[in-house]
C-alpha positions, 0 to 999 in steps of 0.5 A: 409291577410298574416299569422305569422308564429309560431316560434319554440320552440326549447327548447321543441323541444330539449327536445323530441329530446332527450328523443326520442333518450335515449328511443332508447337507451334503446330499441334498444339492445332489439328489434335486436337479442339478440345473437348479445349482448350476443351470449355466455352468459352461457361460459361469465358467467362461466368465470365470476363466475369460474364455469360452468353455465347452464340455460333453456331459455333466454329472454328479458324483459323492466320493470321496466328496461332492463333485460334478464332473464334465467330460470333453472340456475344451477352452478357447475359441479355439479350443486351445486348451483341452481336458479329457476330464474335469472335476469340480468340487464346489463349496456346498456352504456357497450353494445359496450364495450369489457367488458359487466357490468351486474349492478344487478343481482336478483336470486330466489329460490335459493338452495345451496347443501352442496358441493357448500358452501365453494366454493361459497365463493372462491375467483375466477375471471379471471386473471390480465392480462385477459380482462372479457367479462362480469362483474358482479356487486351487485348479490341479492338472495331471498328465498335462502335455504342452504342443511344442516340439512335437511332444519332446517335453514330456508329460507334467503336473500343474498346480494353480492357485486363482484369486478372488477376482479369478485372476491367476495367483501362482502357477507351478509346473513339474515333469513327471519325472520331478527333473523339471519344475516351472513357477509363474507369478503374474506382475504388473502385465506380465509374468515372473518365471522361475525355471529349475532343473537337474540331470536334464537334457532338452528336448530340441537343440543340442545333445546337452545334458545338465547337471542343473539348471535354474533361469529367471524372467519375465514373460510379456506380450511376444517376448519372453526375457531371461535376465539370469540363467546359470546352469552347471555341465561338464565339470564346469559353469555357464552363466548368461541371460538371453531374449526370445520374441515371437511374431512373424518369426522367433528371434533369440539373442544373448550372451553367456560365460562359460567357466571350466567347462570339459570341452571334448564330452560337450563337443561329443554330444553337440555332435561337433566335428571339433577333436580339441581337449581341454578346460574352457573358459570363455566368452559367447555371443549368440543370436538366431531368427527362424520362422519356426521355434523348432528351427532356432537351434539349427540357425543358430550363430555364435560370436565369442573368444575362448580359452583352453588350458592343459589340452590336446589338439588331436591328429595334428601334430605342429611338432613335426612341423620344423621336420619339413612337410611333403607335397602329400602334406602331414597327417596324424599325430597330436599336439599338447598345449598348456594355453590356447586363446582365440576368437570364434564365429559360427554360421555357414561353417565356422572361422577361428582366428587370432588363434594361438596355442602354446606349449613350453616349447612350442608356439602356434598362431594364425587362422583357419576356417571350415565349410558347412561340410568340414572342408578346412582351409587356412594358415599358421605359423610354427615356432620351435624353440630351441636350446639356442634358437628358435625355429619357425615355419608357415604351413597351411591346414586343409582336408576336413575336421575328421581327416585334417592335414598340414600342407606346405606353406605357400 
């Protein structure tokens, strides 16, 4: 009995045939010795990045792709920038060429000294004429820690595309609670930023809480200038725009517009003194300089004019006023306006003048001025109007902001 030999199934042959060679492929450059793929990894990526790079250690790893692995990584000659953890994940079909493209790059637990932020967005890379052994693709950070004001910002995740040239492309950074989200494009020497935020309070400065927030600049050698911020808070709106440098010491100054804002729960959790309610409109200059970034907010000094509508002014009581004021003076009460306007500046305490509140019967105008520590001093005139006249009085205000008293006028 003569057998039939099989024929051969050439499509299925075919087929382990290739998958066989791509998992060759894909092994092959990580069972030899990895210095034949990467024999100066750290001088490869220092010019890659424009700053040298150090690592502990370097393996190679298969999944959930093909990677090498570095422990320790610091960048810098200051080592500025420091990663627990890099993963690179190399383009195995650029393994033979002269230009190795690493595709991905995963970096963890990543801190960013102060010194290194501006650097960090430089736009570095090898020249035109020069060929890089290594290119760099997208870069993914995670747990990433900016040292600044003692570590208040929080943890964030950065996304990072570079160019052909490893010149930075886009950055985006966001906290790890999705409420802040920072993007950065390199532009004719500098970088264009976009800052976004909602229900967010800063880490420095002010007890001020966000409802939202969106700013765009420009960050420069030393400066960094905000052409358009607008944030809203408090039932109302602020708009502005504001320049910060930095050098021998930080120096901010600009300018915003504040529209229907709730004065009281702002002045509450600026933990100010103030015990004024009321909608505010109004007009701020303000301007610090600090030799340290975390000192600018305490420095700060405001110029501006205000305008509140439909408030009350609490524990005075102007009202009681055309009564008469004992020698003791007058302590307690509140008085209701329907407007009051006047100009403000802070700075060594605070002085308010061209005061003056209105109501329908009632018109208060003058000055006043508080020390660094509350205690109050200044004068204002009191009109009572009447069914058939109108009654005036000069008092003085004095005590301080928690206990304020009117006194007879001198």
């Amino acid at each position: 009995m003569i057998r039939r030999r099989r024929r051969t199934d050439w499509r299925k042959t075919l087929g382990t045939l290739v998958l066989v060679l791509v998992l060759v492929a894909l092994v092959l450059p990580f069972v030899v010795p990895l210095k034949r793929w990467f024999p100066e990894l750290e001088s490869q990526l220092s010019a890659a990045l424009g700053a040298p790079v150090k690592y502990d250690g370097l393996r190679a790893g298969l999944s959930p792709r093909p990677y090498l692995e570095a422990q320790n990584v610091m960048i810098g000659e200051d080592r500025a920038l420091h990663a627990a953890r890099a993963r690179l994940y190399p383009d195995l079909l650029s393994l033979s060429e002269p230009t190795v493209f690493i595709k991905l790059t995963e970096l963890d637990d990543v801190l960013v000294e102060r010194q290194a932020l501006q650097r960090f967005f430089a736009e570095r890379g090898v020249s035109d004429s020069a060929t890089p052994r290594l290119r760099l693709g997208h870069v993914h950070a995670s747990h990433l820690k900016l040292d600044l004001l003692a570590g208040k910002f929080g943890e964030f995740d950065a996304e990072a595309d570079v160019g052909r040239d490893n010149r930075l492309v886009n950055f985006a950074l966001t906290s790890s609670d999705n409420r802040v989200k920072f993007d950065a494009v390199p532009a004719s020497g500098a970088l264009l930023l976009t800052f976004t935020a909602q229900d967010w309070k800063p880490p420095a400065g002010p007890g001020i809480t966000f409802d939202r927030l969106y700013a765009q600049g420009a960050l420069s050698e030393g400066k960094l200038a905000v052409s358009e911020f607008t944030a809203g808070l408090y039932g109302g709106d602020i708009r502005g725009g504001f320049q910060l440098t930095w050098g021998n010491s930080w120096v901010v100054s600009g300018r915003a517009l504040l529209s229907r804002l709730d004065i009281y729960p702002m002045l509450q959790a600026m933990q100010s003194p103030l015990r004024v309610h009321g909608m505010m409109d109004g007009e701020i200059h303000f301007a610090t300089e600090a030799t340290d970034a975390t000192q600018l907010a305490d420095l700060l000094k405001l110029d501006g004019k205000f305008k509140l509508t439909n408030g009350v002014v609490d524990d005075l009581d102007f009202a009681k006023v055309i009564q008469g004021v004992g020698s003791d003076g007058m302590r307690g009460g509140k008085t209701s306006f329907e407007q009051f306007t006047g100009n403000f500046q802070t700075g060594g305490g605070y002085r308010f003048s061209n005061m003056r509140l209105q109501s329908t019967k009632m018109t208060v105008s003058g000055s006043m001025n508080a020390t660094p520590t509350g205690q109050l001093s200044g004068g204002v005139n009191v009109e009572l109007k009447g069914t058939s006249s109108t009654l005036s009085s000069n008092v003085q205000i004095g005590g301080t902001f928690t206990d304020p008293v009117i006194l007879p006028g001198k």
